[in-house]
C-alpha positions in Angstrom: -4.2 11.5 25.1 -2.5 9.1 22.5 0.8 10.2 20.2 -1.6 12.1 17.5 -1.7 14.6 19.8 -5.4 15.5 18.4 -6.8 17.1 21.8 -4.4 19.7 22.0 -4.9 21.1 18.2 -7.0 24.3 17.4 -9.0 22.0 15.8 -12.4 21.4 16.7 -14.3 17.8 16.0 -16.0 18.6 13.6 -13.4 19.8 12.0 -11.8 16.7 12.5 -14.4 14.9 11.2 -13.7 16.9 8.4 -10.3 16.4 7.8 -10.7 12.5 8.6 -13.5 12.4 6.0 -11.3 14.1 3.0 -8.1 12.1 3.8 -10.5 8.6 4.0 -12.1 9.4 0.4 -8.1 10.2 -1.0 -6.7 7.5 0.1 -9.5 4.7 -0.3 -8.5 5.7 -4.4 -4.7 5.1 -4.1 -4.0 2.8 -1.9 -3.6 -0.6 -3.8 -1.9 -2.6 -2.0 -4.4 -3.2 0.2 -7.1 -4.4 -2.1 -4.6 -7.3 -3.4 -2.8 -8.4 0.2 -4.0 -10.1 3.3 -4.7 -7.2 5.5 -4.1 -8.0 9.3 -4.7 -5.4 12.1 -4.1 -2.6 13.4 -2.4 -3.6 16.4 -2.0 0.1 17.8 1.2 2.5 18.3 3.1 0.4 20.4 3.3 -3.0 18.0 6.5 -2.4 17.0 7.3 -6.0 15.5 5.7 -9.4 13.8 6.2 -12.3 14.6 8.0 -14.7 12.3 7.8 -18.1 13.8 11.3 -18.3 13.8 14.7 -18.5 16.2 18.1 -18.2 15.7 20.6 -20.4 17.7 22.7 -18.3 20.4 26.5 -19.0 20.0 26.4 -19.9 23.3 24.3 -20.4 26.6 24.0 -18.3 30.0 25.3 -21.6 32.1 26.9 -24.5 31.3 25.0 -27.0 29.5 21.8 -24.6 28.7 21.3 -23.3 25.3 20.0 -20.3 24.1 17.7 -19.4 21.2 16.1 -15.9 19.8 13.1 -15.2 18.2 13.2 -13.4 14.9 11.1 -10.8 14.4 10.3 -8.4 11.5 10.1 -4.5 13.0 7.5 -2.7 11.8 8.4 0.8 9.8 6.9 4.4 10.1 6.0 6.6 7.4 4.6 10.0 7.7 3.9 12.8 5.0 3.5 16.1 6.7 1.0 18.9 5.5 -0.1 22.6 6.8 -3.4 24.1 6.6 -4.4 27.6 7.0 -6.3 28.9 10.3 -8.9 30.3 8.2 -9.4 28.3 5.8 -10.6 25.6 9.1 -12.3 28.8 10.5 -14.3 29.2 7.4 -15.0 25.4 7.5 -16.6 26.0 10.7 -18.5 28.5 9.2 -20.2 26.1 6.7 -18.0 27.3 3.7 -18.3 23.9 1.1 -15.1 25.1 -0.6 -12.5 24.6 2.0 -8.9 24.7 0.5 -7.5 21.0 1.7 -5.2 20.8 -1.0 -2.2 20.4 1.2 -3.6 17.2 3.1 -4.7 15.6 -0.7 -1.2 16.0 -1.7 -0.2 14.6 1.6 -2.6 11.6 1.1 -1.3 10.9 -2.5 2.2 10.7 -1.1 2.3 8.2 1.1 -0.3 6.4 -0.6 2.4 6.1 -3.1 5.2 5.3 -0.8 2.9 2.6 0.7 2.7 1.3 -2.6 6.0 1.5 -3.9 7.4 -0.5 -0.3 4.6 -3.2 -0.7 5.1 -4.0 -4.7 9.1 -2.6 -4.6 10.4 -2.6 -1.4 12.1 0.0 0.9 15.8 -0.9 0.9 16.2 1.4 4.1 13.9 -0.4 5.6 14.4 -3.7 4.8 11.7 -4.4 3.1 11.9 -6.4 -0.3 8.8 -6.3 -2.0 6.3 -8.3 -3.9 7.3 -7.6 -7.9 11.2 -7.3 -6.6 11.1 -10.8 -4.4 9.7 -12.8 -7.3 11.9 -15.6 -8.4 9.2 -15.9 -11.3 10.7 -14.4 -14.6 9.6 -11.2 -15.7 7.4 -9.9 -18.7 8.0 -6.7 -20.2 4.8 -4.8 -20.1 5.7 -2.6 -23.3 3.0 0.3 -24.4 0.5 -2.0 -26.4 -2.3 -2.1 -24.4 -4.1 -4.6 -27.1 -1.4 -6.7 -25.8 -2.4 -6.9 -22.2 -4.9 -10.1 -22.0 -1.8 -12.1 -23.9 0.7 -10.9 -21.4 -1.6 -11.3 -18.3 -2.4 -14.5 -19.4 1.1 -15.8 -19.7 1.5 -14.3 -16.1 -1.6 -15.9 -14.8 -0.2 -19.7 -16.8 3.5 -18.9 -14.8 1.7 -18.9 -11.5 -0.3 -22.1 -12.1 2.6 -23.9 -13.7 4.4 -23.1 -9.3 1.0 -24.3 -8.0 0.3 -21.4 -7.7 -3.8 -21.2 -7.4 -6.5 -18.1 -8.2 -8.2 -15.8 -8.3 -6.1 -13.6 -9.9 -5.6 -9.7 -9.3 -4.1 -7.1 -11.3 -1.7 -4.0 -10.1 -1.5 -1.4 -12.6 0.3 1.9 -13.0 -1.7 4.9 -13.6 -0.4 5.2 -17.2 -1.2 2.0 -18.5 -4.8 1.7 -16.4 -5.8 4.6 -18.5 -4.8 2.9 -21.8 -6.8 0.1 -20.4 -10.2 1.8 -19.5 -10.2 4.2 -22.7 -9.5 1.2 -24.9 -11.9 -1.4 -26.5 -10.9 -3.9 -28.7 -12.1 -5.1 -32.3 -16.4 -5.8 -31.8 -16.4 -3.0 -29.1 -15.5 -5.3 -26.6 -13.7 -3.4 -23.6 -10.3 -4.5 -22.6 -11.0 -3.4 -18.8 -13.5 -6.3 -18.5 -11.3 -8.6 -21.0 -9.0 -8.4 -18.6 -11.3 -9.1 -16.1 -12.6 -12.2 -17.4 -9.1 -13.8 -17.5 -7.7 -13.0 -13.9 -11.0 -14.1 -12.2 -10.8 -10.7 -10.4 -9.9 -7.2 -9.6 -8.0 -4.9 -11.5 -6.8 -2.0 -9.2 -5.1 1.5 -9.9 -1.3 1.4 -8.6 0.4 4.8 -7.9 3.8 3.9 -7.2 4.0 0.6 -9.3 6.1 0.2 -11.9 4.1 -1.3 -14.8 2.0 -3.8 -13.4 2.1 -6.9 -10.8 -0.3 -10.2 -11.1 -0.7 -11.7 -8.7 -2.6 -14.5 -6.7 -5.6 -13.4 -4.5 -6.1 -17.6 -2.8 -4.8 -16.0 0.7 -1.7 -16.1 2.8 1.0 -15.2 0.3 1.3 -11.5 1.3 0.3 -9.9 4.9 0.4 -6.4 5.4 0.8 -6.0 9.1 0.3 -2.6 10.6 0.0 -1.3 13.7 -0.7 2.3 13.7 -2.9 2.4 10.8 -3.3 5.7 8.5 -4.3 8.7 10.3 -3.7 12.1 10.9 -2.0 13.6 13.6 -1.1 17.1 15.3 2.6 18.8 15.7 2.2 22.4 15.9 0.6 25.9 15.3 0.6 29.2 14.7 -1.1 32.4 14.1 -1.4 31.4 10.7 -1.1 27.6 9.9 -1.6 24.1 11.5 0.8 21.6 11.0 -0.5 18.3 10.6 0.9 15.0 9.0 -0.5 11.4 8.3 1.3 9.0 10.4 1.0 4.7 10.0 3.1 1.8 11.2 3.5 -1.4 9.0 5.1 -4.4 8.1 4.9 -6.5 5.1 5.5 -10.1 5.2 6.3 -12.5 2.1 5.1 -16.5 2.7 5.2 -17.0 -1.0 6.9 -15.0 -3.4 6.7 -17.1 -6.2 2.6 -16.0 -6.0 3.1 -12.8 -7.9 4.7 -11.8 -12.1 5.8 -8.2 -12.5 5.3 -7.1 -15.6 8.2 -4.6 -15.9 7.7 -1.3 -17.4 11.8 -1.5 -18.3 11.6 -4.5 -20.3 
């Protein structure tokens, strides 16, 4: 039996199949980080820290005339985003019914896809974590509502990045307000702005619940590791007569080689 606890719900597997199936499809949309950062694991529950490569020097030794030194690592931090679902409802599932009510455990999926997102691209001060946009020493380019404006911006981004060294391809990180600008608009000759946009970075452009405007940044590899141990998944806590109470549970760390490989285009100017 591991920490989810799964054995011991009133859950059968395949209604656990079920659940793992709707939570995989809601989160594969919002999760963005992921698509743009080097992706490393999972480790499992118990990885609690990543390694940094680095020591700090020990005021003073155990003995005379040994020194001491200690690693410094980077501890990984838990979210979870609790949900409930109704008895019946996973009765009726077992049934066959194709119209199950999981509305809970969507809402549950969009929120810490979210909160995944905003720690990656904007940190989590509790935490400790600084992220991408915030730990950018590049200057900052105010998004602003034009979306005709986008390819200009982007590629002033993209020209900031090789002017540090900074190599491609390039990805794009965009908030769910200005994507849609971006995908309903076409520019003079019919040409769509989604695949202007395209063309310039030399890669993906991804929808980013949680950012704040957009980030570009470099896709070339080992700038930004997302470390996590206890990857997303959904766990048990307690029932009953009526409702199950579940929640979806990961582990993670996020570590920053090169800030300088990203641009935030601010959404506050």
């Amino acid at each position: 039996m591991n920490h989810l606890l799964r054995q011991i719900a009133p859950i059968t597997d395949a209604g656990w199949a079920r659940l793992d199936e709707e939570a995989t499809e809601r989160l594969g949309v919002s999760l963005a980080a992921r698509k743009l950062v080097d992706f490393a694991g999972p480790y499992g529950w118990q990885y609690s820290a990543a390694n940094l490569g680095r020591v700090r020097a020990l005021a003073e030794g155990p003995v005379e005339a040994v020194t001491g030194r200690q690693r410094i690592v980077l501890p990984l931090v838990e979210l979870r985003a609790e949900f409930r679902l109704s008895r019946s409802e996973l009765e009726d599932a077992e049934r066959g019914a194709p119209d199950v009510d999981l509305h809970s455990l969507d809402e549950a999926a969009r929120r810490i896809a979210v909160a995944e997102n905003t720690a990656v691209f904007h940190g989590y001060e509790a935490a400790g974590i600084r992220g991408i946009a915030d730990s950018s020493p590049q200057t900052r380019i105010p998004l602003g509502e034009d979306c005709e404006s986008y390819p200009r911006l982007v590629a002033t981004a993209i020209q900031s990045l090789r002017n540090a060294g900074i190599g491609g391809p390039y990805g794009l990180a965009l908030a769910p307000g200005p994507y849609t600008g971006v995908i309903e608009t076409a520019e003079h000759g019919g040409y769509l702005l989604l695949e202007h946009l395209r063309h310039i970075l030399e890669g993906p452009i991804v929808w980013a619940p949680g950012v704040r405007g957009a980030v570009v940044l470099s896709l070339r590899g080992g700038d930004f590791l997302f470390e996590t141990g206890q990857d997303l998944a959904i766990g048990y806590d307690r029932h009953d007569a009526g409702e199950v109470h579940l929640y979806l549970e990961e582990s993670f760390a996020l570590r920053i080689a090169t800030p300088e490989a990203a641009v935030w285009l601010s959404d506050t100017g």
